[in-house]
TORDO-972448 format. One line per 5 residues: for each residue z, y, x of N, C-alpha, C. Coordinates in steps of 0.1 Angstrom, whole numbers. Layout:
! residues N
Z Y X Z Y X Z Y X  ...
This chain:
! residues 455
731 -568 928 726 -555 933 736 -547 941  753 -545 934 761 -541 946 770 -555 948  772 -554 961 781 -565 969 793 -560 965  802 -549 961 815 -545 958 815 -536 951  832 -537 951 835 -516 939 832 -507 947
835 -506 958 830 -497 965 818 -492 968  810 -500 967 793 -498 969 787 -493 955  794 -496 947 792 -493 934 799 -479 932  804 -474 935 815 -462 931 807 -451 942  799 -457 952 795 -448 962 778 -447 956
775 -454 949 761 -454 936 761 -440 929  774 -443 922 777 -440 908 777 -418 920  784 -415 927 789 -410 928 770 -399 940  767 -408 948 752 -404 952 745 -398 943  742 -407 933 735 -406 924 738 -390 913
754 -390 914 756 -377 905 755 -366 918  755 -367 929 752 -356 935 737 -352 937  725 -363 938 712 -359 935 711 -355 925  715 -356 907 715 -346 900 721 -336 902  732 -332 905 740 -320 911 729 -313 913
724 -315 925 716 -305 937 704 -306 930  699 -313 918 687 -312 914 689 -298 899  694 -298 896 706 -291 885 703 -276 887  704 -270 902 699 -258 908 689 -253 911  678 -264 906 666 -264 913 656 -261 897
650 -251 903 641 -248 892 627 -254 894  621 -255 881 605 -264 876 612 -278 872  602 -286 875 602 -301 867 614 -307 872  622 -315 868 632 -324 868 633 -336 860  629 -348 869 627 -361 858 645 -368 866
657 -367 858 667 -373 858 669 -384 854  656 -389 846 660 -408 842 655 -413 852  642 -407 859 639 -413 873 648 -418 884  660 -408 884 667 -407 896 677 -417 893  683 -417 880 691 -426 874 686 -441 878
669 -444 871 663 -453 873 666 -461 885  664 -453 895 663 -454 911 675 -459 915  683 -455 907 696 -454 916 702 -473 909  699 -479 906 702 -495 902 710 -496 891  716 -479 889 731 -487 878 720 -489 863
711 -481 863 702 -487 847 702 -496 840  701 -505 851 699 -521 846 713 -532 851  720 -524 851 732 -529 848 738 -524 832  735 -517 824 742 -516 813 725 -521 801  719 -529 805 708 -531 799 705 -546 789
712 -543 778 718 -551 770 720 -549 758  716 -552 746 720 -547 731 736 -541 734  738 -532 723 747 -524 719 756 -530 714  748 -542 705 758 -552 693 761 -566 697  760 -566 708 761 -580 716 779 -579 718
790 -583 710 800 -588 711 807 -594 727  798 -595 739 803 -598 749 802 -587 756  795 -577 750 790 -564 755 800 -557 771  816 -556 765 827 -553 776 831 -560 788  827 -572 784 829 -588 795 817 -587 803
802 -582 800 796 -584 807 791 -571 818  790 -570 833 794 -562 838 806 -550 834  814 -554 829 825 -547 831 833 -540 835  826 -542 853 833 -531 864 824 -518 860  808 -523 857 799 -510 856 809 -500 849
816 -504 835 819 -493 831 831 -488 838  840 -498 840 855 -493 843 852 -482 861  840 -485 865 838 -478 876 831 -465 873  827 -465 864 822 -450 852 836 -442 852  841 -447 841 853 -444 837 867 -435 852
867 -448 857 869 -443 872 864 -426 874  855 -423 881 848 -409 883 850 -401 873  848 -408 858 850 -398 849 860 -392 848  871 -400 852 885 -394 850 896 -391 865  880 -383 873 892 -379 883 879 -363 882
871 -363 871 868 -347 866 863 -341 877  849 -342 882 844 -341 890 830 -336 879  820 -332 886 809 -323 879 807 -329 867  811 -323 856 807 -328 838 791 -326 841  787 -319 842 774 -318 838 765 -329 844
768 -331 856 761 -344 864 762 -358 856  778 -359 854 782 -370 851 775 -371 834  779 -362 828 770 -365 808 757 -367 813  748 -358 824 733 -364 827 729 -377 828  738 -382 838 737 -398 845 738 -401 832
753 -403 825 758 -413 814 742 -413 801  740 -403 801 727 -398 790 715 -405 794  712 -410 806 698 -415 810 703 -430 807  713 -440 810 718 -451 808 716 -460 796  713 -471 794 711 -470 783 723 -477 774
725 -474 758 740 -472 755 745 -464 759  742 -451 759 751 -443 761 759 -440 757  759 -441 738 772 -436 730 780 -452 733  778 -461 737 789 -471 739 795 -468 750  787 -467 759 795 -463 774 807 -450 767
802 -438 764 809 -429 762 825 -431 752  821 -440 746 832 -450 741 839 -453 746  840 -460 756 844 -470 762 852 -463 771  851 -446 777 854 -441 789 857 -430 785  860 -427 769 864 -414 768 876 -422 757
889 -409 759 902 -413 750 897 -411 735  896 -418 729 897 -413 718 906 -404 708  918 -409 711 930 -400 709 937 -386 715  930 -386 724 931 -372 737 918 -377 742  909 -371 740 897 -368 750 900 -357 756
890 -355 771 895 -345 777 888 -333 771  894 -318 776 892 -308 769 883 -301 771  883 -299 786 872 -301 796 856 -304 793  855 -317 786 841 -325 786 839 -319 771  850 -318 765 841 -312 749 839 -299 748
846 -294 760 845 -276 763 830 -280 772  828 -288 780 810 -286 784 801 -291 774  806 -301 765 794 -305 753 791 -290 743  803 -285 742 802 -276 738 792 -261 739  795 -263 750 784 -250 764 772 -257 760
765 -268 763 758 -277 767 749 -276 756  753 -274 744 746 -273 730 745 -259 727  752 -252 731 748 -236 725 742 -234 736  737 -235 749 726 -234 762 720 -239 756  714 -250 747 702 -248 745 691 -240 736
679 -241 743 665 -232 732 658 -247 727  649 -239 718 640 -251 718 630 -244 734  620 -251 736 611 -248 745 601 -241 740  598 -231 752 587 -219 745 577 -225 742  570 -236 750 556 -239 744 556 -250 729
568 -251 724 566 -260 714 567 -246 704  577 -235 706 580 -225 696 564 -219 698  554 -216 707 545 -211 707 534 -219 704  536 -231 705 524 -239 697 525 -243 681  537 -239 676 544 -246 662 537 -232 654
539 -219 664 534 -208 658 520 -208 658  512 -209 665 498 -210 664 493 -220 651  500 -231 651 496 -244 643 501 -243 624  514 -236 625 519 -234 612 522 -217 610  518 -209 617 524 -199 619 544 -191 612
548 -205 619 560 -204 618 568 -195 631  578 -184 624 585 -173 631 596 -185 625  607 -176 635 622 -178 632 628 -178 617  632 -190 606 635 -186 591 646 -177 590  648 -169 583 656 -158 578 670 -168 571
683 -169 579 690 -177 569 695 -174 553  690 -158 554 696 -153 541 686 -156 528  675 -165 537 663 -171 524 672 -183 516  683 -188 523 691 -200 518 695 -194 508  701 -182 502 707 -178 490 696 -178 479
681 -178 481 675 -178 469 673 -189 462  671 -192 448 671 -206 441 657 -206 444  646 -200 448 635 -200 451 628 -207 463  640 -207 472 635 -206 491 634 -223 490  638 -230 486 634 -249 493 619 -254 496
616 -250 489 599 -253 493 595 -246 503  596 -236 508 591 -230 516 601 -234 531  612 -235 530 619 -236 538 618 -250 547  622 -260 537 620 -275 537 605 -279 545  595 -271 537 576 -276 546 583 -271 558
586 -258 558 587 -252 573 592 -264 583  607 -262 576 612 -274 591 609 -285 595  601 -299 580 596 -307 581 587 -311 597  577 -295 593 569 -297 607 574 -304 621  587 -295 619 591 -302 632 592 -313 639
597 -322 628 604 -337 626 592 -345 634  582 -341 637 570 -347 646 579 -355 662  584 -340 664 592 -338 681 599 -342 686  607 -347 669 625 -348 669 625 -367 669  634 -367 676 648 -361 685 640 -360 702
625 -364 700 621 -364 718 620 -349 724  625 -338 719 625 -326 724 638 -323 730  648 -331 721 658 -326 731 664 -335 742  672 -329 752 672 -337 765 682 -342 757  685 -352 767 691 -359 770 707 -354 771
713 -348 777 725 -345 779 728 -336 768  723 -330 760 723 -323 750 726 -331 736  718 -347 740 718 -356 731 737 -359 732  736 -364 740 749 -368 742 764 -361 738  759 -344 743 770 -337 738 769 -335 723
761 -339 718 761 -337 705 770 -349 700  767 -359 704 778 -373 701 790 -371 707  794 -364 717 807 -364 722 815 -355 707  810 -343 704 816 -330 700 815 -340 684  804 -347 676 805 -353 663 815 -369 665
814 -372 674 828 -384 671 843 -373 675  845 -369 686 855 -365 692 863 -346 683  854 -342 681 858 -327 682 849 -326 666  846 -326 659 840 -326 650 841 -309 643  852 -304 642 851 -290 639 846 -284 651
847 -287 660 840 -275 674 823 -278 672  824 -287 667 805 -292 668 798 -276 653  810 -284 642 808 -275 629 808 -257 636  818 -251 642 816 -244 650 805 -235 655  797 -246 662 787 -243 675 782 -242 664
774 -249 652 769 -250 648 764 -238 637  776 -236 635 781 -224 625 778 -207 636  779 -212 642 777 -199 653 761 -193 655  752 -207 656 738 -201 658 731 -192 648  727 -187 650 716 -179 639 699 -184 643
698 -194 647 686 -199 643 686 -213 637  682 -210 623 679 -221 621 672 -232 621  661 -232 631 651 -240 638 658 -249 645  666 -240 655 674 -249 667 682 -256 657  692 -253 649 702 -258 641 692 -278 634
683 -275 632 673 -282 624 670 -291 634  668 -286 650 664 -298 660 675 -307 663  690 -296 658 698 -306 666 704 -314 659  701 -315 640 703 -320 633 697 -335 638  689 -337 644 683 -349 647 691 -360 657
697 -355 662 706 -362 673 720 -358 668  725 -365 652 736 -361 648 735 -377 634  746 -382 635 753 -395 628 743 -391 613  740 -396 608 739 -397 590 754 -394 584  763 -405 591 775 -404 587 783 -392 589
782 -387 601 783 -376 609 781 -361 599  767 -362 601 762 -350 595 764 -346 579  765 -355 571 772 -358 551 788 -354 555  795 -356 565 804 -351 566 810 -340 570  799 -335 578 795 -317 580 790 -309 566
783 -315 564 779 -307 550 789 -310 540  798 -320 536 807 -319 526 819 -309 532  826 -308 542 834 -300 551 830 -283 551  816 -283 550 806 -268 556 810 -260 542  816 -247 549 815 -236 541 805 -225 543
796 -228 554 788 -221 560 774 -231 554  766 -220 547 754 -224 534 743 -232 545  737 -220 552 730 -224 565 733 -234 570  745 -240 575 746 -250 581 742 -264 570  751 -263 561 752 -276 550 733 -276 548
732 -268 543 719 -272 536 705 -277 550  708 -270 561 698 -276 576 699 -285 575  713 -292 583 718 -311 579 711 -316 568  710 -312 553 701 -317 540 688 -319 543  686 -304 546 671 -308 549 669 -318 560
671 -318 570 670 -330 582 669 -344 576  680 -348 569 684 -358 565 672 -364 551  669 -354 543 660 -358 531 645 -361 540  645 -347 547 632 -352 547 626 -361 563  637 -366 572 636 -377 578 636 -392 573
642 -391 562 645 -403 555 632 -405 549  624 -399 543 610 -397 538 601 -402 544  601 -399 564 589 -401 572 595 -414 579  611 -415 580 615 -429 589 614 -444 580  607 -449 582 608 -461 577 622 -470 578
622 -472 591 630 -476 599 651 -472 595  651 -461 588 665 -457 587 670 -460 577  655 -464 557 665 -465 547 670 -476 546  669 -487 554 684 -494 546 694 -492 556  699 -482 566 714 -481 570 712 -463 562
706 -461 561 708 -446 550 717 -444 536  714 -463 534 712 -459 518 720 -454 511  738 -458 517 750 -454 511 750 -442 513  749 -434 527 749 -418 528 739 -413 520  727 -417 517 720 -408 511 727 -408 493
732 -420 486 742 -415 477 753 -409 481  758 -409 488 773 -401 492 764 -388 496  755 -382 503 748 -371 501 746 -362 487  739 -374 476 735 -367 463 748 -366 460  761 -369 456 774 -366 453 784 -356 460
776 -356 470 783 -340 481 774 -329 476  761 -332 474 754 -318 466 758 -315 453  763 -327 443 763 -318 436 779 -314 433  789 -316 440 800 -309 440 802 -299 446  792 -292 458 785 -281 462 784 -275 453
779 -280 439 770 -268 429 757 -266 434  751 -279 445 737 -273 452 728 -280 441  726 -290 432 724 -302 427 707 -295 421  710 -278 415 696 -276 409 686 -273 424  695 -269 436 686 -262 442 677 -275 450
685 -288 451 679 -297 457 668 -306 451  672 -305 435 661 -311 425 648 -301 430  647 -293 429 634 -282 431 627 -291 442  637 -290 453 628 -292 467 623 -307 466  633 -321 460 629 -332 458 619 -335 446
624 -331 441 619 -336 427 606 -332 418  600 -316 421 593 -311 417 584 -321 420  581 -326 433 567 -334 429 573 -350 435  581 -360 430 586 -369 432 578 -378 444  564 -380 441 556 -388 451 559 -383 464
566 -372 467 566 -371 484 576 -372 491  583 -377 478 601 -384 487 602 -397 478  593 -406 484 595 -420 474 608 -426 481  610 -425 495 620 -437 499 637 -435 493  635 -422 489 651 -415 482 649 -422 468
639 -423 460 644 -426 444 651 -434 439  653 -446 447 666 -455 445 679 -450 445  684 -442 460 696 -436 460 700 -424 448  690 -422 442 688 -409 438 689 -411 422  686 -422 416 686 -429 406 700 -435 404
705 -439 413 717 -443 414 733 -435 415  723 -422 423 735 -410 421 740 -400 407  720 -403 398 723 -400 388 732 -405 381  733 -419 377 741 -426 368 757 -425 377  761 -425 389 773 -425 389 782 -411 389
769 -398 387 780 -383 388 777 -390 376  770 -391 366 770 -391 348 778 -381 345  770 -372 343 771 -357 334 758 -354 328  756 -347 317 744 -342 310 735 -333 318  745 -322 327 742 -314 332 731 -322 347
737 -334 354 726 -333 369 714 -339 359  714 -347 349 702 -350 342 693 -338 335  698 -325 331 693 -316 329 686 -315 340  692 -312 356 685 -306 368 674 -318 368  676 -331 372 667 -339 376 651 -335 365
652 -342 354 642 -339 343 635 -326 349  645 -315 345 636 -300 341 630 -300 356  637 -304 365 629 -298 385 617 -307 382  613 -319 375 600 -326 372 584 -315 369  576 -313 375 562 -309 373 557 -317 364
554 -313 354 547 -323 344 529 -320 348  525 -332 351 503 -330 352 501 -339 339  483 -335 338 480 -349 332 471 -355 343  481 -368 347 470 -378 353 461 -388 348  444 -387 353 437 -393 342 445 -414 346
437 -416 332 442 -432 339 430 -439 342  423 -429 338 406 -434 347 402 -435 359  413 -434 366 414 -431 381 426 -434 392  424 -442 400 436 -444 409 440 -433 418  453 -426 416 451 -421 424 467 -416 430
476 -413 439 492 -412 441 493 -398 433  501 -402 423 514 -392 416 528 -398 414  534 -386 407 548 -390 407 551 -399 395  544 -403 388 549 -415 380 557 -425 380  551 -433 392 559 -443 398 571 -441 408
571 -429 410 586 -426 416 596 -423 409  591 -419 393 600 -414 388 606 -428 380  597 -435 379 599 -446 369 608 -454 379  608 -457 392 615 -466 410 627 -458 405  632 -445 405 639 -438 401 653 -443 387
641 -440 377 652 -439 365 657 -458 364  647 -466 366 652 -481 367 661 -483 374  664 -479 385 677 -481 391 692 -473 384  686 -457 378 694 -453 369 699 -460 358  687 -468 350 691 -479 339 703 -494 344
699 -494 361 710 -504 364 727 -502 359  726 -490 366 744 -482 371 746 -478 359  740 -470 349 747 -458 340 749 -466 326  760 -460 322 762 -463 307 747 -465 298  748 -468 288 744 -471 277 740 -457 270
753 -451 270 752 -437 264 745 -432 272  749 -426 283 739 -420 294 728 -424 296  722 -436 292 704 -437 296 702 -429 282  708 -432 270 703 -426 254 701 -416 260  711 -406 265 712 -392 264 692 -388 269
698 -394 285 686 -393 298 673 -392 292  667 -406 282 653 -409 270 655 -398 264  664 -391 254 659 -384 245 658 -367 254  667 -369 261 661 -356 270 645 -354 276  643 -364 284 628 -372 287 621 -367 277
623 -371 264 612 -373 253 613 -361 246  623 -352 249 621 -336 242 615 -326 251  613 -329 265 610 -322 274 591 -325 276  589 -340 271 577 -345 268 570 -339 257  574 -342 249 574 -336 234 568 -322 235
577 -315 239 573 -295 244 565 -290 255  559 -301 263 550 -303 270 537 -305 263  537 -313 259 520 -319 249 511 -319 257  510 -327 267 502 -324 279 495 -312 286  500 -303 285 498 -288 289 490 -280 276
491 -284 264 486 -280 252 490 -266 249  502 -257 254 506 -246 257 500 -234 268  498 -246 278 491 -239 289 476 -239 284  467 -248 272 454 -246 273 448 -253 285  451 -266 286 448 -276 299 440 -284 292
424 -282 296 416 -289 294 417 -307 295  416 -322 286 420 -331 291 404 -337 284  398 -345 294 384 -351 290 386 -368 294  402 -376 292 404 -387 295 419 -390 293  417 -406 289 433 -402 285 440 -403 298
454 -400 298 462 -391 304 477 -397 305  479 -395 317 497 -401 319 502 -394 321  517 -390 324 524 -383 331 535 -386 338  547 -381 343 555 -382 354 565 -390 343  566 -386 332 581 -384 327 573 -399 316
567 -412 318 561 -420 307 569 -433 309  577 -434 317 589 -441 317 603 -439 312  609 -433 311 619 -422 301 616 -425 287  602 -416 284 598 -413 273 597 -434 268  590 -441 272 584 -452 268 603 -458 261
609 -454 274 629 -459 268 630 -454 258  626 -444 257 631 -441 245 623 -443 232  612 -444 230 606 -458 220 612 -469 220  617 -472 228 619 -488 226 635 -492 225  643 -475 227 658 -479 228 663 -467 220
656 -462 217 665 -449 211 664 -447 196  652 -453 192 648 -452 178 644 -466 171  640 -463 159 639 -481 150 624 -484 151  623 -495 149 610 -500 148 604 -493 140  607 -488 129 601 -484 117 599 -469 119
608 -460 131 604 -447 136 593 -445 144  597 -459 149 582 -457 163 571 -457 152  568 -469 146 554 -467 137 555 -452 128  563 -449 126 560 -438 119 555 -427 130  560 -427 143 557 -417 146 539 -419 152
535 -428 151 526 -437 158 515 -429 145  518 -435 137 508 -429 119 508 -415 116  517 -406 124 517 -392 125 506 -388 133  505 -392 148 497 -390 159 488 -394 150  482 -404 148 472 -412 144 464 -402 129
474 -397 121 472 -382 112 466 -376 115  470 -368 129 464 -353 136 450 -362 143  451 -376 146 436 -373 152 426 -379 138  429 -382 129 419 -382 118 415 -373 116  424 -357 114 421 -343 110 412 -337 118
407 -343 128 405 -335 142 390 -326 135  381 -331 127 370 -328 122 372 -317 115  387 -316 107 383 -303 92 398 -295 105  397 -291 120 407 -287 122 397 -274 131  399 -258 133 394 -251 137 395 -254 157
385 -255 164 387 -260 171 377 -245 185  380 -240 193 377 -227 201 363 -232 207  362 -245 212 354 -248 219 351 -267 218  342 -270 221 336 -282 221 347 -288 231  347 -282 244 360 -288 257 375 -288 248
381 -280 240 394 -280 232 390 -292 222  381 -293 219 381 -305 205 386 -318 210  375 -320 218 370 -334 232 388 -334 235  396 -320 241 406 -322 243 421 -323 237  416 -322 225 428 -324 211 427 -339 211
414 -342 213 415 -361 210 419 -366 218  419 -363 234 425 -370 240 441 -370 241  443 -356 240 461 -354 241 464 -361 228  460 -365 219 463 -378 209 462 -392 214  455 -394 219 451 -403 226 458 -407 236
463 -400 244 470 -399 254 484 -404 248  491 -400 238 506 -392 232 505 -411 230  493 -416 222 494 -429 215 501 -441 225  496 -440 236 500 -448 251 511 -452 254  522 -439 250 538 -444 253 544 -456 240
541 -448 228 548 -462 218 538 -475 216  525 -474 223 522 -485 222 526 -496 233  532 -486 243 540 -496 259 553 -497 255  556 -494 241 574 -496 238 570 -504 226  557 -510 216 559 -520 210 553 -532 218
543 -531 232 542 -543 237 554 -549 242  565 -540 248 579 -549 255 585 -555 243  586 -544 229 598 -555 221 586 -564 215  575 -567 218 569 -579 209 572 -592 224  572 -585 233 574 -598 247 591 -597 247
598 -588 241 615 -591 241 617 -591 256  606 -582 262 611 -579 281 613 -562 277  618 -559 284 619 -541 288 613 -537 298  602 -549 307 601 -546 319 584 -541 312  576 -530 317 564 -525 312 559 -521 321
541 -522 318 534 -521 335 527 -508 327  528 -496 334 527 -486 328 511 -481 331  507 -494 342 492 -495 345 484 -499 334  491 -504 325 480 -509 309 477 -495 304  459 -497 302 454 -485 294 453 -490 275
458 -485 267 455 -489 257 444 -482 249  432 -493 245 421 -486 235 425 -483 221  419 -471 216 419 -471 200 410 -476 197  409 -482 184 397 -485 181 390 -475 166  381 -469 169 376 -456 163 363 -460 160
358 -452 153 341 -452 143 334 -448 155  319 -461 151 309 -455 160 308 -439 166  312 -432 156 311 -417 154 316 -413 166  330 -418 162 337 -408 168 338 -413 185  331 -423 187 327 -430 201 317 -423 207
307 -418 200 299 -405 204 297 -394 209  316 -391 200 321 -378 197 327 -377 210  332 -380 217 343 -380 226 339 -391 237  330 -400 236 326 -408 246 339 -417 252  345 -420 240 359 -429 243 357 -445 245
């Protein structure tokens, strides 16, 4: 495509002056087009990880590099380099690592605080979710993650295709090269929206290292959010995630953030299934009483019928604590079960709240609880405790009961309770620990009381 360096260097150099003069020009501007047009595209059009990557066209870059470094229009030149593809290799390859110029991270810089989001996304986001600008001072309440977290989620639809291209770039220049000026820029905006878009075009590795570094609350916790709840919707990212998202849960909770991020994850576990491995695993290696306190208590306890298929957090919690049973002490799962099982325990299937149940019933926390049937206590406690339950629902007849729906529902929250030590004496009679928490187990009761309760 070029016969020489010179036809090449006179490409490279055309090409950044049609952006130039397009740069001034107000309405549409398609700069990958121009790029496109201009032949160097398909000269750097090659995997990233291809080990011949520098040997093959080679002048392309050293002829980049060239222009780059006789400092001629930054803004043209990051445009071009930004439509290319590889761009963060190229930008490698042609920027000092050790002295980058000051120049190019003073325009990445500019380059990132110039930008908005665009009005018609901020005016359609408002129509659609009627989302305004978040208040950062909502970050100080132990209350705000729910509300905050849906908020920005919405966005994650756009991200990272909203922001240009050169913006993309300076964002990689300022997080490999300058990393406090990025923390900085960053630290400087007062919108947290923008902060949240531009979290998207920022390292995993990059951004855990912003937030462990961040003394600015706003900033650390945007990065969190980005990162939790991208990891949720991208299929594609958890297995190069997986380390940062535990080096994440270990940066939160030496933050002291650890209860406020249980709230936002954990309250309802089913909507962040792809984290419960990292997250199970983070548990067991902070191992302290205290993040197991946060994990447990941020748990919503329901009763799910088992009459019914249907997504709850059961099986995330149970994906969860299994991988916790990998990593953590002995002691620390004991502790974990009997916490589980006193938090279960004081629950009684919403028997406090007066929660009607007309079927038996699972809950979040029936993997914990089941460990600790089967690891925490003797054979001879489990059955005892098994002939207690089994006590209260003999009594159910001579017991004063408000309403026909409380009766129906005393039997079943027995009935229900019966479920966990009978899934902790089928493992130790199979001598597996592994339990399919999809088994319904029947009582077997008097014609009567089959009538009585339609069990």
């Amino acid at each position: 495509m070029f016969n020489n360096w010179n036809q090449l260097l006179d490409s490279i150099k055309n090409t950044l002056a049609i952006i130039d003069s397009m740069s001034h020009e107000s309405g549409y501007r398609d700069f990958k087009e121009v790029v496109e047009n201009s032949g160097l595209y398909y000269l750097f059009e090659y995997p990233s990880n291809d080990p011949r990557l520098h040997s093959h066209n080679h002048y392309a870059i050293d002829a980049l590099k060239e222009v780059f470094e006789k400092k001629e229009n930054w803004s043209s030149i990051l445009i071009l380099i930004s439509h290319l593809k590889n761009p963060e290799f190229i930008i490698s390859k042609i920027v000092n690592k050790k002295s980058p110029c000051a120049d190019v991270l003073n325009h990445a810089r500019i380059c990132i605080i110039n930008y908005h989001i665009p009005r018609e996304f901020s005016e359609q986001y408002f129509e659609r979710f009627k989302i305004t600008e978040l208040d950062m001072f909502k970050f100080h309440s132990s209350d705000s993650p729910e509300i905050i977290g849906r908020h920005l989620s919405y966005y994650n639809e756009l991200l990272p295709a909203i922001i240009p291209n050169d913006v993309k770039i300076s964002l990689y220049i300022l997080a490999e090269y300058d990393c406090e000026t990025l923390y900085n820029v960053l630290s400087s905006s007062t919108s947290i929206i923008k902060t949240y878009c531009l979290s998207s075009c920022i390292s995993l590795e990059k951004a855990i290292e912003l937030i462990i570094t961040s003394s600015t609350e706003h900033v650390s916790k945007t990065l969190a959010f980005y990162i939790i709840n991208n990891t949720n919707i991208n299929k594609n990212n958890v297995k190069i995630s997986s380390n940062y998202l535990l080096e994440l849960f270990q940066a939160l909770y030496r933050k002291g953030d650890f209860d406020y991020w249980m709230k936002y994850i954990n309250s309802y576990p089913c909507r962040f299934p792809r984290i419960q491995p990292d997250l199970g695993k983070a548990l067991a290696l902070i191992n302290t009483p205290e993040v197991l306190d946060s994990y447990l208590n941020s748990i919503i306890l329901h009763n799910n019928s088992l009459d019914y298929s249907y997504t709850n957090s059961r099986e995330p919690v149970a994906q969860c604590l299994t991988v916790f049973k990998q990593y953590s002490t002995l002691a620390l799962q004991s502790l974990c079960w009997e916490k589980a099982f006193t938090a279960w325990c004081k629950w009684d299937f919403g028997s406090s709240n007066n929660d009607l149940l007309f079927s038996v019933s699972s809950s979040e926390l029936d993997y914990p609880v089941t460990q600790y049937f089967l690891n925490n206590i003797t054979e001879k406690e489990r059955e005892q405790f098994i002939n207690k339950t089994w006590e209260k629902l003999s009594s159910i007849d001579i017991i004063w009961h408000a309403s026909k729906s409380e009766q129906v529902s005393y039997y079943y929250r027995c009935a229900s309770t019966l479920q966990l030590p009978f899934h902790a004496n089928l493992a130790y009679e199979k001598n597996d620990s592994r339990m399919d928490l999809s088994l319904r187990f029947n009582l077997e009761i008097s014609k009567y009381h089959q009538m009585l309760f339609g069990a």
